[in-house]
Short mmCIF file of the C-alpha atoms (twelve columns), coordinates in Angstrom:
data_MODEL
# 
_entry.id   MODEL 
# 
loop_
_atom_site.group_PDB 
_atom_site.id 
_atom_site.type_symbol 
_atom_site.label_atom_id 
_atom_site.label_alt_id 
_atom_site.label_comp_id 
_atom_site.label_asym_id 
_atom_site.label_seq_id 
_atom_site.Cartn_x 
_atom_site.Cartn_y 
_atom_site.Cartn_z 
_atom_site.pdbx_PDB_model_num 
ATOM 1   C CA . UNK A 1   156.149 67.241 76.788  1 
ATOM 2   C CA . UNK A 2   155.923 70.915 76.501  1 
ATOM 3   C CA . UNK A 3   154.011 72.829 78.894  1 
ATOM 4   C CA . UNK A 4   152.884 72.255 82.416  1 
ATOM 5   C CA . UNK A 5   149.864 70.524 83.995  1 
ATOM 6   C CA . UNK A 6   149.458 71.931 87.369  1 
ATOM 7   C CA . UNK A 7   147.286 75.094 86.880  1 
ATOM 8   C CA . UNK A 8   146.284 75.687 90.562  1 
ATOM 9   C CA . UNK A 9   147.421 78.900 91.868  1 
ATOM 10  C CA . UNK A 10  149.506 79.886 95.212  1 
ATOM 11  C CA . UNK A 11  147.145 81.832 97.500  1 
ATOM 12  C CA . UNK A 12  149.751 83.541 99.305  1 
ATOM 13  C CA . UNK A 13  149.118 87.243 99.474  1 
ATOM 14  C CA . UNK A 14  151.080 88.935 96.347  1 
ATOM 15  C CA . UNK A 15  152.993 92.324 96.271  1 
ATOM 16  C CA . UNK A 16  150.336 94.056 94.964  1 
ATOM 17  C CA . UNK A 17  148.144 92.509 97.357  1 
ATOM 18  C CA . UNK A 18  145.967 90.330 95.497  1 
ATOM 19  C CA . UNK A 19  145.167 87.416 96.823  1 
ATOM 20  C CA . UNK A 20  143.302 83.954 95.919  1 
ATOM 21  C CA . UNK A 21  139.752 84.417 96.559  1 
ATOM 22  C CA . UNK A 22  139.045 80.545 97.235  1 
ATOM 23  C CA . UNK A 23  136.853 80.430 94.195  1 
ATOM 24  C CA . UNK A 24  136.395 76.730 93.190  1 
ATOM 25  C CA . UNK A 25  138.197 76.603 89.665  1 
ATOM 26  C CA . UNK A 26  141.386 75.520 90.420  1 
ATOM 27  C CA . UNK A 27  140.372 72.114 92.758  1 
ATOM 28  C CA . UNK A 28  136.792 71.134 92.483  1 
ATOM 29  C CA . UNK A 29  136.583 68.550 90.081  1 
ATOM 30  C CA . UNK A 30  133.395 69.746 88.522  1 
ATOM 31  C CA . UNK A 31  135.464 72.673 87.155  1 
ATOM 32  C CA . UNK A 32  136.129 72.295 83.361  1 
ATOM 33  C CA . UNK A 33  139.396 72.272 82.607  1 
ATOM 34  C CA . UNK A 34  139.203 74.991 79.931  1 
ATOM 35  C CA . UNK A 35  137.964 77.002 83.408  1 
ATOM 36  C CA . UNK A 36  141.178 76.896 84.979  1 
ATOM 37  C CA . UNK A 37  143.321 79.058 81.994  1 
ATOM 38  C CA . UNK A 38  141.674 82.325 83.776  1 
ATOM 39  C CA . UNK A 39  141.901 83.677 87.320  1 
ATOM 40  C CA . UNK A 40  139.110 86.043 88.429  1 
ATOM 41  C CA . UNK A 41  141.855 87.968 89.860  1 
ATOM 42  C CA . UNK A 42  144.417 87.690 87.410  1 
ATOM 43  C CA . UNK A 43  146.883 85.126 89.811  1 
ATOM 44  C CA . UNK A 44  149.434 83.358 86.998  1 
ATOM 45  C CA . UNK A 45  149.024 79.705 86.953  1 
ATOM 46  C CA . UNK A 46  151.012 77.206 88.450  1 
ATOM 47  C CA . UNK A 47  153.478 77.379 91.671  1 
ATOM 48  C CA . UNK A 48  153.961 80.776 92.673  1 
ATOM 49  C CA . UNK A 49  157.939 80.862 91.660  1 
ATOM 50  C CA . UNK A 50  157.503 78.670 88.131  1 
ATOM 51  C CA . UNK A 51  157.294 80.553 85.017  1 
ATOM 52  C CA . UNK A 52  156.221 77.175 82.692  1 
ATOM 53  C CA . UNK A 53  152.502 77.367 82.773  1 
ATOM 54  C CA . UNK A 54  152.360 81.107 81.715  1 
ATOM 55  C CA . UNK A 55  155.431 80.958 79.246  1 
ATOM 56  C CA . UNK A 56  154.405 77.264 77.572  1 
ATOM 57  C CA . UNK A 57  150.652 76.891 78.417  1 
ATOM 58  C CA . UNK A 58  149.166 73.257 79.574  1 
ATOM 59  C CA . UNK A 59  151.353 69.987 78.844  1 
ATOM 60  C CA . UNK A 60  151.465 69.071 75.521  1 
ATOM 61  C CA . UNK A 61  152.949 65.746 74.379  1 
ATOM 62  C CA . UNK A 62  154.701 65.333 71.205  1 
ATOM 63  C CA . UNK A 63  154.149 62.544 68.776  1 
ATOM 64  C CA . UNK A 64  156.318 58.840 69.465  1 
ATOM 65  C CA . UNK A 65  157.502 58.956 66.668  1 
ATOM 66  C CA . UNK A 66  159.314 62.311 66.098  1 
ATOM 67  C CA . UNK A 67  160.630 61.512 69.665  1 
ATOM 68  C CA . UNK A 68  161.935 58.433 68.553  1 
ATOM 69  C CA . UNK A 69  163.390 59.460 65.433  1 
ATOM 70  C CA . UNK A 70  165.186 62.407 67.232  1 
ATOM 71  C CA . UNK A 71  166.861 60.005 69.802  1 
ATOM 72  C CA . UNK A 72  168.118 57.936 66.823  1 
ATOM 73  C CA . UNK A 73  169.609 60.851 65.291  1 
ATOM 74  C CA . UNK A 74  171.756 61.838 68.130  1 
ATOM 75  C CA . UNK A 75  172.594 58.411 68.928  1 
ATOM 76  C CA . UNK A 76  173.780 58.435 65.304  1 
ATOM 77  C CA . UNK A 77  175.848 61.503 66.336  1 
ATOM 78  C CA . UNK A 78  177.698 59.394 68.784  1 
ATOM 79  C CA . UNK A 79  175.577 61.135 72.016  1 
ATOM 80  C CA . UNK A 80  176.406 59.038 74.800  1 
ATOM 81  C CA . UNK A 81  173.561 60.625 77.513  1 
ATOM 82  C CA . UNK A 82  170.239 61.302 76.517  1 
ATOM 83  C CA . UNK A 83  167.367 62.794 78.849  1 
ATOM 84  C CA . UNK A 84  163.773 62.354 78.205  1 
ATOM 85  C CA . UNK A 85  163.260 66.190 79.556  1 
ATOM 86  C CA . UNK A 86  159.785 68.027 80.678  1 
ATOM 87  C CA . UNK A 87  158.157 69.479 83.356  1 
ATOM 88  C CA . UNK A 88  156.844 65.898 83.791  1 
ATOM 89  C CA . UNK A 89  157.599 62.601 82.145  1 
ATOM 90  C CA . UNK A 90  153.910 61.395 83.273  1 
ATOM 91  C CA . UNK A 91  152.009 64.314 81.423  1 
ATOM 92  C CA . UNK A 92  153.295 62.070 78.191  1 
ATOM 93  C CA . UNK A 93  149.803 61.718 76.595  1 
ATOM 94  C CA . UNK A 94  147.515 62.394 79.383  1 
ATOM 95  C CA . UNK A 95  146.344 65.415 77.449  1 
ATOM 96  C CA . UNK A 96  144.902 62.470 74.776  1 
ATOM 97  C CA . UNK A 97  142.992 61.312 77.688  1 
ATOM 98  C CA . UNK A 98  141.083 64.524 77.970  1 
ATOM 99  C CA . UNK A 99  140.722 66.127 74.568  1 
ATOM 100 C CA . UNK A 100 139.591 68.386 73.883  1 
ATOM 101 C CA . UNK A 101 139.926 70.355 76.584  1 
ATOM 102 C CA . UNK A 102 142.886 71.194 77.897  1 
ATOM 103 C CA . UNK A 103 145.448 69.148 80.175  1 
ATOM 104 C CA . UNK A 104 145.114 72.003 83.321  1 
ATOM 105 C CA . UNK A 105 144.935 69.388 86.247  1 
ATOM 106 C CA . UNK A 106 148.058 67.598 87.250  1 
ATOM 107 C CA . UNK A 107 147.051 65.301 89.611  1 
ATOM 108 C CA . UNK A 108 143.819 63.804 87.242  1 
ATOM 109 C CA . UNK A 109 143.568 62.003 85.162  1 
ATOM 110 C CA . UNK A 110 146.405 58.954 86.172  1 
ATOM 111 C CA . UNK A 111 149.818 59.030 84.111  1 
ATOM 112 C CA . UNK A 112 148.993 57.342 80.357  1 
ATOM 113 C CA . UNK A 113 150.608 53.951 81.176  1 
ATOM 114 C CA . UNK A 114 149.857 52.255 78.099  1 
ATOM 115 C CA . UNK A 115 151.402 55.420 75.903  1 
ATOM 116 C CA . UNK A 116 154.563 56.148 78.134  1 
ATOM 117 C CA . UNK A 117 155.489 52.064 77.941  1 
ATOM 118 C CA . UNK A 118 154.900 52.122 74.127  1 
ATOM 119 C CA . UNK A 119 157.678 54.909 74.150  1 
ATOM 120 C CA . UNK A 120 160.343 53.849 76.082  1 
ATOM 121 C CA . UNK A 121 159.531 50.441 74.523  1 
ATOM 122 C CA . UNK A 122 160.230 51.925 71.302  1 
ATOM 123 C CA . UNK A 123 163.487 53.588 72.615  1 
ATOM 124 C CA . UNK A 124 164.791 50.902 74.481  1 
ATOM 125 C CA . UNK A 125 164.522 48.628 71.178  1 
ATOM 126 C CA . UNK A 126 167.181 51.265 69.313  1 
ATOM 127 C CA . UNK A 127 170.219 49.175 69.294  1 
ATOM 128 C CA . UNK A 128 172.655 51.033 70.933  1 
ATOM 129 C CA . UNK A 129 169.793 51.968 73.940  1 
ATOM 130 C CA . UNK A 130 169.616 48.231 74.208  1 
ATOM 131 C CA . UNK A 131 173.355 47.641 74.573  1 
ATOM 132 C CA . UNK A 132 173.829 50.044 77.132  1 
ATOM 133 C CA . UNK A 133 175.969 51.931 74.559  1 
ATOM 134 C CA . UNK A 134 173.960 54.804 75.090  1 
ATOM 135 C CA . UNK A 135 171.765 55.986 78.464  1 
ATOM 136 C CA . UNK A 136 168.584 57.421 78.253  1 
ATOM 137 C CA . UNK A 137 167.449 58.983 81.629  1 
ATOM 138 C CA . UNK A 138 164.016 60.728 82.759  1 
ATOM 139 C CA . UNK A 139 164.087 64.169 84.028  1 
ATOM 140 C CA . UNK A 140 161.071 65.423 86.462  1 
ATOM 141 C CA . UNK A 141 157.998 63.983 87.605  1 
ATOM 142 C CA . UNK A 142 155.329 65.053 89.919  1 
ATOM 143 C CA . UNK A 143 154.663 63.024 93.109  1 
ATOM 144 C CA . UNK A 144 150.930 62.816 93.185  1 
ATOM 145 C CA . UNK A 145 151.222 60.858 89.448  1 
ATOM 146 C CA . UNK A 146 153.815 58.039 90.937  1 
ATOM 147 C CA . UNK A 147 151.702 54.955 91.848  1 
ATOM 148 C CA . UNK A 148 153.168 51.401 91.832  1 
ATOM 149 C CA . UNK A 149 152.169 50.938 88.374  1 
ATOM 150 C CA . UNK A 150 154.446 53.880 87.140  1 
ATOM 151 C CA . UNK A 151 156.843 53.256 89.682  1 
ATOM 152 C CA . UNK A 152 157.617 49.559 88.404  1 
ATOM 153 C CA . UNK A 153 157.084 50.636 84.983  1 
ATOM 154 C CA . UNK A 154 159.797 53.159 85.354  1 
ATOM 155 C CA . UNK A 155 162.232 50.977 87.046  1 
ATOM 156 C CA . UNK A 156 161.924 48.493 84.346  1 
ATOM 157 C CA . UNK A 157 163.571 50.610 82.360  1 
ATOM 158 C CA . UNK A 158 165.571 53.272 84.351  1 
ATOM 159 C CA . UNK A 159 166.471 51.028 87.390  1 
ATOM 160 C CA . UNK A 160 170.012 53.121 88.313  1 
ATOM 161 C CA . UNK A 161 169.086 56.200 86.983  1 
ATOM 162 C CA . UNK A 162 168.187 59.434 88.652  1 
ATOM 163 C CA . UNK A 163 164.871 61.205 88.342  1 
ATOM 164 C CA . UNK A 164 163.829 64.445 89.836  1 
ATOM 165 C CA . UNK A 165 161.153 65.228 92.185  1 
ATOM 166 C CA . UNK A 166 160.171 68.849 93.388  1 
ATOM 167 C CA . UNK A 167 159.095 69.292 97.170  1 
ATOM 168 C CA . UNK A 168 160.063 72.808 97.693  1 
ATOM 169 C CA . UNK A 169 158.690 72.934 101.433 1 
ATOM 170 C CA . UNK A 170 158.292 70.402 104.452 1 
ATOM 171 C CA . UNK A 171 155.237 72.183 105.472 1 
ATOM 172 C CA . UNK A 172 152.269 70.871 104.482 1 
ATOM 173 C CA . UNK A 173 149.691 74.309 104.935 1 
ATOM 174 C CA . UNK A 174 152.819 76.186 103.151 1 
ATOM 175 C CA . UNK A 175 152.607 73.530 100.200 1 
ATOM 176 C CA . UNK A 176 149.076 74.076 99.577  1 
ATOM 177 C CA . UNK A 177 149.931 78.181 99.689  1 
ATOM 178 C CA . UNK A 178 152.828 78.390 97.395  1 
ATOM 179 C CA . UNK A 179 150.754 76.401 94.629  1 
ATOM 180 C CA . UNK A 180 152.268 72.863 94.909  1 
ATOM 181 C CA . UNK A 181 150.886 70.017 93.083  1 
ATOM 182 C CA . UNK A 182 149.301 66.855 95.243  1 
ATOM 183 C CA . UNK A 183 150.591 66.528 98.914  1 
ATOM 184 C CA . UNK A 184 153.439 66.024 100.998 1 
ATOM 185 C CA . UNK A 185 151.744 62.112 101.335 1 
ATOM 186 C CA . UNK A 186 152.007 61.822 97.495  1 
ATOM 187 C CA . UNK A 187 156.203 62.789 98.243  1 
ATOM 188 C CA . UNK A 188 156.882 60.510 100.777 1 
ATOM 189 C CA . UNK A 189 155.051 57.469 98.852  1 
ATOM 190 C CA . UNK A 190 156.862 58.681 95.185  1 
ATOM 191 C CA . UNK A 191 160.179 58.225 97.229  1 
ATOM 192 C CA . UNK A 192 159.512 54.903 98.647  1 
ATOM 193 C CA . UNK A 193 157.743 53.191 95.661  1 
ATOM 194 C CA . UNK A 194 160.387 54.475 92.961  1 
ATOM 195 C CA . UNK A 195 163.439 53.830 95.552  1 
ATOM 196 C CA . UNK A 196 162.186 50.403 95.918  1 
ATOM 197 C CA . UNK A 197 161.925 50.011 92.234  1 
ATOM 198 C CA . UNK A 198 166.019 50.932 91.734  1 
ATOM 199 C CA . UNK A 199 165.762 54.687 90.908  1 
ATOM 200 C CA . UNK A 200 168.003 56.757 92.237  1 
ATOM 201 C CA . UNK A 201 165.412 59.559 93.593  1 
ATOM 202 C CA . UNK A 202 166.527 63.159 93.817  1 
ATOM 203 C CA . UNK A 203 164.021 65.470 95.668  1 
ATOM 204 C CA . UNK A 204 164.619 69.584 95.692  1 
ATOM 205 C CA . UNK A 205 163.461 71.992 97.760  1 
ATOM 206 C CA . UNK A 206 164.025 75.816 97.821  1 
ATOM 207 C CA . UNK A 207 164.678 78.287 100.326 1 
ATOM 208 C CA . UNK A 208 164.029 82.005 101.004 1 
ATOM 209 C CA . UNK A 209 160.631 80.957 99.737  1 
ATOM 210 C CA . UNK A 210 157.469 83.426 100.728 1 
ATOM 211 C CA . UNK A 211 155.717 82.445 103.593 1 
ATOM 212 C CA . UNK A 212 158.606 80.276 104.986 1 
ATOM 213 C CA . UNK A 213 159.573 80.870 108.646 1 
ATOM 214 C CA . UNK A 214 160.945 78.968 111.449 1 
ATOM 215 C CA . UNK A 215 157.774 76.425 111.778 1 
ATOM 216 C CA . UNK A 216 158.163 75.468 107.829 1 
ATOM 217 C CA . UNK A 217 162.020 75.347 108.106 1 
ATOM 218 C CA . UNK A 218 161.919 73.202 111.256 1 
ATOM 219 C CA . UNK A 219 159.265 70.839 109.495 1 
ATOM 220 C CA . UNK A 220 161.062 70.912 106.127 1 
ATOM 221 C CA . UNK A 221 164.369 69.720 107.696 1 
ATOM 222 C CA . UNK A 222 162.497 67.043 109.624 1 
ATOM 223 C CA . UNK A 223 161.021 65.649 105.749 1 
ATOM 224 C CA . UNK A 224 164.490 66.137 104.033 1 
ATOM 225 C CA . UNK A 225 165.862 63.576 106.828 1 
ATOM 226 C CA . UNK A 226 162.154 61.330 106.227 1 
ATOM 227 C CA . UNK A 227 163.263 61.640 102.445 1 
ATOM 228 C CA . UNK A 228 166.741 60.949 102.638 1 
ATOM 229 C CA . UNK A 229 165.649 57.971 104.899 1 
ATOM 230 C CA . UNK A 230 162.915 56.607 102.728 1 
ATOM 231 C CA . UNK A 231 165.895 56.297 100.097 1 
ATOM 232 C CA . UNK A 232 166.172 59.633 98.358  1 
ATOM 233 C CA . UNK A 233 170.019 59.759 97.489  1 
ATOM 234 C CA . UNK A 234 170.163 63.404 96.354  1 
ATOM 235 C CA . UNK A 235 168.655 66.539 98.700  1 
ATOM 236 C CA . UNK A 236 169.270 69.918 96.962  1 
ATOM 237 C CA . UNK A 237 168.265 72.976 98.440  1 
ATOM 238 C CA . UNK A 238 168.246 75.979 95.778  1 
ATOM 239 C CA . UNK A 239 167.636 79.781 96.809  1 
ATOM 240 C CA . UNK A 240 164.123 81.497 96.206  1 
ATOM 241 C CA . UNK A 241 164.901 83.527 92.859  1 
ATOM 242 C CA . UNK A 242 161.637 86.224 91.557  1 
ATOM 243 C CA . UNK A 243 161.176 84.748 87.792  1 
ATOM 244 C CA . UNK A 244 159.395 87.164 85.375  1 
ATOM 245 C CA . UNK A 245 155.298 85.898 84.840  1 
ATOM 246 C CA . UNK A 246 155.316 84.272 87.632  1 
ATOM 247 C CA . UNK A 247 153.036 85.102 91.171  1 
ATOM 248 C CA . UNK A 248 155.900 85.781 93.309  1 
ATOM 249 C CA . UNK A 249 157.884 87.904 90.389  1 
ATOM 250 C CA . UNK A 250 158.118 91.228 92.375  1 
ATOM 251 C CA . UNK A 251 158.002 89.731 96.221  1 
ATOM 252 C CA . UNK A 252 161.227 90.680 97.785  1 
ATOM 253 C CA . UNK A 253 163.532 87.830 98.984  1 
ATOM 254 C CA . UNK A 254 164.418 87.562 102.123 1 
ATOM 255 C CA . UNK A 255 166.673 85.011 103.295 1 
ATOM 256 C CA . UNK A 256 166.562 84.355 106.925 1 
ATOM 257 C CA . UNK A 257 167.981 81.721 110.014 1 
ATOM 258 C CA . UNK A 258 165.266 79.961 108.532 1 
ATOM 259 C CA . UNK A 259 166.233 79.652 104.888 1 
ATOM 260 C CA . UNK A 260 169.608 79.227 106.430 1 
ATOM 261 C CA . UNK A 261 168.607 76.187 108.016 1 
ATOM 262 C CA . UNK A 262 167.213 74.612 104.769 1 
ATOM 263 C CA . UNK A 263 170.248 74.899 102.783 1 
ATOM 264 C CA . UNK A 264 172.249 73.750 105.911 1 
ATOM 265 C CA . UNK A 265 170.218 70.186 106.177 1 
ATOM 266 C CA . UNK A 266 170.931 70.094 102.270 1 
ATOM 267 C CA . UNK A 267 174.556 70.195 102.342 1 
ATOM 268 C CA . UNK A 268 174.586 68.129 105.456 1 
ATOM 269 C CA . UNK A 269 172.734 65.101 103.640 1 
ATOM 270 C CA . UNK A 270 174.727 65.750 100.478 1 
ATOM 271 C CA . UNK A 271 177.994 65.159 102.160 1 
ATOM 272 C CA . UNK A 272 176.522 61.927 104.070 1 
ATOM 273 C CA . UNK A 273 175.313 60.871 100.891 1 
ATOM 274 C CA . UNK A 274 178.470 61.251 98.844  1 
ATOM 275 C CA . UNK A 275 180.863 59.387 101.689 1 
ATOM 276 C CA . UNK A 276 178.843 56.614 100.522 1 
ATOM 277 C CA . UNK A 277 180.549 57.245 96.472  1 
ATOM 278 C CA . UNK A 278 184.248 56.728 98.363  1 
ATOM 279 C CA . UNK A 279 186.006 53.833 96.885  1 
ATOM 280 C CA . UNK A 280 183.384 52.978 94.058  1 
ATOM 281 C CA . UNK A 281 184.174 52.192 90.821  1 
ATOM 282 C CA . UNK A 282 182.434 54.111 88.107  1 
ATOM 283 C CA . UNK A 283 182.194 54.244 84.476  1 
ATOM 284 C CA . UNK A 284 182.509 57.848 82.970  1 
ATOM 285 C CA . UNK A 285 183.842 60.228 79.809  1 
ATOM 286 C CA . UNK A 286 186.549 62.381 80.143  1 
ATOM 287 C CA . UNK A 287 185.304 65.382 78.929  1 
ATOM 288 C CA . UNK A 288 188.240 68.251 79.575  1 
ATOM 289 C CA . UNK A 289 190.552 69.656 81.631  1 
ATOM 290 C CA . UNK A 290 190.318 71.722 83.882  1 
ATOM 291 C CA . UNK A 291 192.792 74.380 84.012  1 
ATOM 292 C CA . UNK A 292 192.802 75.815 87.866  1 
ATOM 293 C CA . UNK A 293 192.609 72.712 89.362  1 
ATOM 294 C CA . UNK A 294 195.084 70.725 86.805  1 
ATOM 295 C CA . UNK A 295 192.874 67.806 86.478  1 
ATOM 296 C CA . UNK A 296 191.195 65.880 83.788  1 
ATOM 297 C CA . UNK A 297 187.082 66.050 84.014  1 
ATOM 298 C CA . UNK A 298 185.325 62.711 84.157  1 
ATOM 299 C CA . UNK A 299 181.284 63.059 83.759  1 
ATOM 300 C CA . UNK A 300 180.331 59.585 85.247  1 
ATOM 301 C CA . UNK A 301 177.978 57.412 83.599  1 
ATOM 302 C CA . UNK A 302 174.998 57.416 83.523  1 
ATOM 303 C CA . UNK A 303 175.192 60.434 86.019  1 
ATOM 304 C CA . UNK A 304 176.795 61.223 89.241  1 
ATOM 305 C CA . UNK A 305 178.939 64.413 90.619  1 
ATOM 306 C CA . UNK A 306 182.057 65.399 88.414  1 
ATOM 307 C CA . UNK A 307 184.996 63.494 89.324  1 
ATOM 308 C CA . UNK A 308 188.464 65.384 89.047  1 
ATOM 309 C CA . UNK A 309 190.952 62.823 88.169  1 
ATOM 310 C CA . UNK A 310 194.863 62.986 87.389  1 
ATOM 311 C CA . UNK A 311 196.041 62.236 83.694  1 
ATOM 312 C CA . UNK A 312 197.042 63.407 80.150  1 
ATOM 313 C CA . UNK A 313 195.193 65.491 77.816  1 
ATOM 314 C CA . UNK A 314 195.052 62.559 75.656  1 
ATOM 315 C CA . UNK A 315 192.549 60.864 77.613  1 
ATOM 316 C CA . UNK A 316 190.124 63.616 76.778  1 
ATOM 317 C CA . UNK A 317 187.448 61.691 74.753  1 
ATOM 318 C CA . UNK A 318 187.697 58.825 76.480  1 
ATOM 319 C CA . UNK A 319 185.666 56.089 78.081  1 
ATOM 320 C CA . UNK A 320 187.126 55.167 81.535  1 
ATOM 321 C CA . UNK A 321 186.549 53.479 84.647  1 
ATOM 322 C CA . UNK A 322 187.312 55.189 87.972  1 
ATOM 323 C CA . UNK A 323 187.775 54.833 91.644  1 
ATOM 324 C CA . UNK A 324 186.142 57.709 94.061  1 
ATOM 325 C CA . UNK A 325 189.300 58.497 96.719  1 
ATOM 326 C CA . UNK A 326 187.994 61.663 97.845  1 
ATOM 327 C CA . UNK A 327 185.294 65.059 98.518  1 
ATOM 328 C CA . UNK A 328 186.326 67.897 96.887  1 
ATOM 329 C CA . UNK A 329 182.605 70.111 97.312  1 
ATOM 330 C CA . UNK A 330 179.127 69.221 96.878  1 
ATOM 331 C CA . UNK A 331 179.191 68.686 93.333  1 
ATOM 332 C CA . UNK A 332 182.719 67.536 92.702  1 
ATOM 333 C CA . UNK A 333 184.509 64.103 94.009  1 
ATOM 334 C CA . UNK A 334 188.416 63.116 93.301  1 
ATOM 335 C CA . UNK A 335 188.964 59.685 91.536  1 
ATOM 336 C CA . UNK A 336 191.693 57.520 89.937  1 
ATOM 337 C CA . UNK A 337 191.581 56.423 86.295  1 
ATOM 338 C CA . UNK A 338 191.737 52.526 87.213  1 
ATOM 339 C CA . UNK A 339 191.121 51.364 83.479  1 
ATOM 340 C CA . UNK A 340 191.242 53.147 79.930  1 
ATOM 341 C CA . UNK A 341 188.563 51.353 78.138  1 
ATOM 342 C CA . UNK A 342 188.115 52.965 74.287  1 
ATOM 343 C CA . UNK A 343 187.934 56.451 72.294  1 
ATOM 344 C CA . UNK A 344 184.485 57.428 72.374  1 
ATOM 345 C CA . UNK A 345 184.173 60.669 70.923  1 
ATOM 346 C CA . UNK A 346 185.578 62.023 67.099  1 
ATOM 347 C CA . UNK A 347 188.463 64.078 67.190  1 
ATOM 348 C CA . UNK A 348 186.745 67.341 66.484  1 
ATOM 349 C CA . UNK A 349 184.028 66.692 69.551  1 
ATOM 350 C CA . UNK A 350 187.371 66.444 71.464  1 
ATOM 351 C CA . UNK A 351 189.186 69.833 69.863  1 
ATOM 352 C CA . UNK A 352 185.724 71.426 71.002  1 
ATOM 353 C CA . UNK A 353 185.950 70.537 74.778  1 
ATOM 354 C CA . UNK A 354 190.042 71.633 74.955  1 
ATOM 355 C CA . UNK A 355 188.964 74.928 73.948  1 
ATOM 356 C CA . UNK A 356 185.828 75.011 76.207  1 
ATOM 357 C CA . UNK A 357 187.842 74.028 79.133  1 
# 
């Protein structure tokens, strides 16, 4: 899918000072959704901090079978980790479901059931998909589209893989403001349903964000604990960056003991969440060295925080199974190579990631 659905518009006051005028284009229903491409006062579509709407227009779903045939062709180039990317997996074909005009509402009509199973169906049948040879993972998905249908659909076919939900803010007046899709209900049911149907959920949430303060902090670190407790294995906090196009391109960041206490909570889950990893066994390529540290670099299968490991060059290339023994940051773990299984990669993919590393 190219493009984004969610053309509502944060009404948060802007540097130049305009400001959403409550006009009824972006929510009523009645609206066509040709309507919502133009603000009467010029506000860029989408959350105030994502560029996607006004750089790639409305969601736009590209034909089954080019899809298909691509994934065949790097599985044919021995890719190992394939993700089904977009701004949301359930915009697939819901812009079919209200041609002509254009796919501007994220929330309405429901995810295209019938046309995302006939996909992965038609992935999942490749042979090496089948085998497990090869993962295929989902990337992001919006919360208010996650219903028990597309959560059991999903699991049916990603149970043990991650997929990506955006939150941003705990605050549910403040999610409404900055532009957000659905509610903070939609979140907390999206985490439960897919959780309970074997997805590894990871929610994100930013800080520094306009119109956070100590009210929105304090209720976003209460719903990052809700989340992480409802199953979400993965809380990442990133910091508020100005994108170009965007509503909030020329507001100021400010990062406060508020924003501080966002990325705090994050790391603070994280770390709870990853003493959980310690002494699992996991599957994963070695895909370099790296030089400071004098280790080799496992990427676990089918994803999972970069394990540092001990072990020749040789190995590069490999398929192995290791053993978590320690933390080494939020993104990296230390591990034992407790089996060599095979050579996965060709000789030249492995040249290419000696010199990278």
């Amino acid at each position: 899918v190219r493009g984004c659905s969610n053309f509502r518009r944060p009404s948060l006051k802007l540097a130049d000072g305009r400001r959403c005028i409550h006009c009824p284009i972006c929510f009523n229903s009645r609206t066509p959704l040709s309507a919502r491409l133009r603000c009467p006062v010029g506000i860029p579509a989408g959350c105030g901090y994502c560029s996607v709407p006004a750089t790639h227009g409305p969601a736009r779903s590209r034909p089954r079978e080019i899809i298909v045939r691509e994934i065949r062709e790097l599985v044919k180039r021995g890719v190992k980790r394939i993700v089904l990317s977009a701004p949301d997996v359930l915009d697939y074909q819901r812009d079919m479901l209200v041609y002509p005009e254009p796919l501007t509402d994220p929330c309405n009509p429901p995810a295209n059931v019938d046309a995302l199973e006939r996909l992965l169906d038609d992935i999942f049948n490749i042979d090496e998909v089948s085998k497990g040879e090869t993962y295929v993972m989902v990337e992001n998905i919006k919360a208010c589209l996650v219903d028990e249908e597309v959560a059991k659909l999903l699991g049916e076919y990603f149970r043990g893989t991650p997929v990506h939900l955006g939150v941003e803010t705990g605050d549910p007046q403040h999610y409404r403001m900055l532009g957000r899709p659905g509610n903070l209900v939609d979140v907390k049911r999206a985490v439960r349903l897919l959780s309970r149907y074997g997805m590894q959920v990871y929610v994100y949430f930013i800080y520094g964000l306009p119109g956070e303060n100590l009210k929105t902090a304090k209720k976003t670190v209460e719903l990052m604990e809700q989340l992480y407790r409802l199953g979400a294995e993965k809380v990442t906090a990133y910091r508020f960056t100005p994108l170009p196009g965007t509503a909030f391109e020329n507001i100021e960041v400010k990062l406060t003991r508020a924003s501080m206490m966002i990325k705090e909570k994050a790391q603070e889950l994280n770390a709870r969440a990853k003493k959980k990893l310690l002494g699992r066994k996991v599957f994963g390529i070695v895909a370099g060295f790296h030089k400071a540290r004098r280790r080799l670099v496992v990427y676990p299968l089918p994803h999972g925080p970069v394990i540092l490991t001990r072990g020749k060059k040789q190995l590069v290339g490999w398929l192995v199974e290791v053993r978590v023994t320690d933390i080494v940051s939020e993104r990296m773990l230390e591990g034992t190579v407790v089996r060599k299984i095979k050579p996965i990669a060709s000789h030249k993919a492995v040249e290419v990631a000696l010199q990278v590393y």
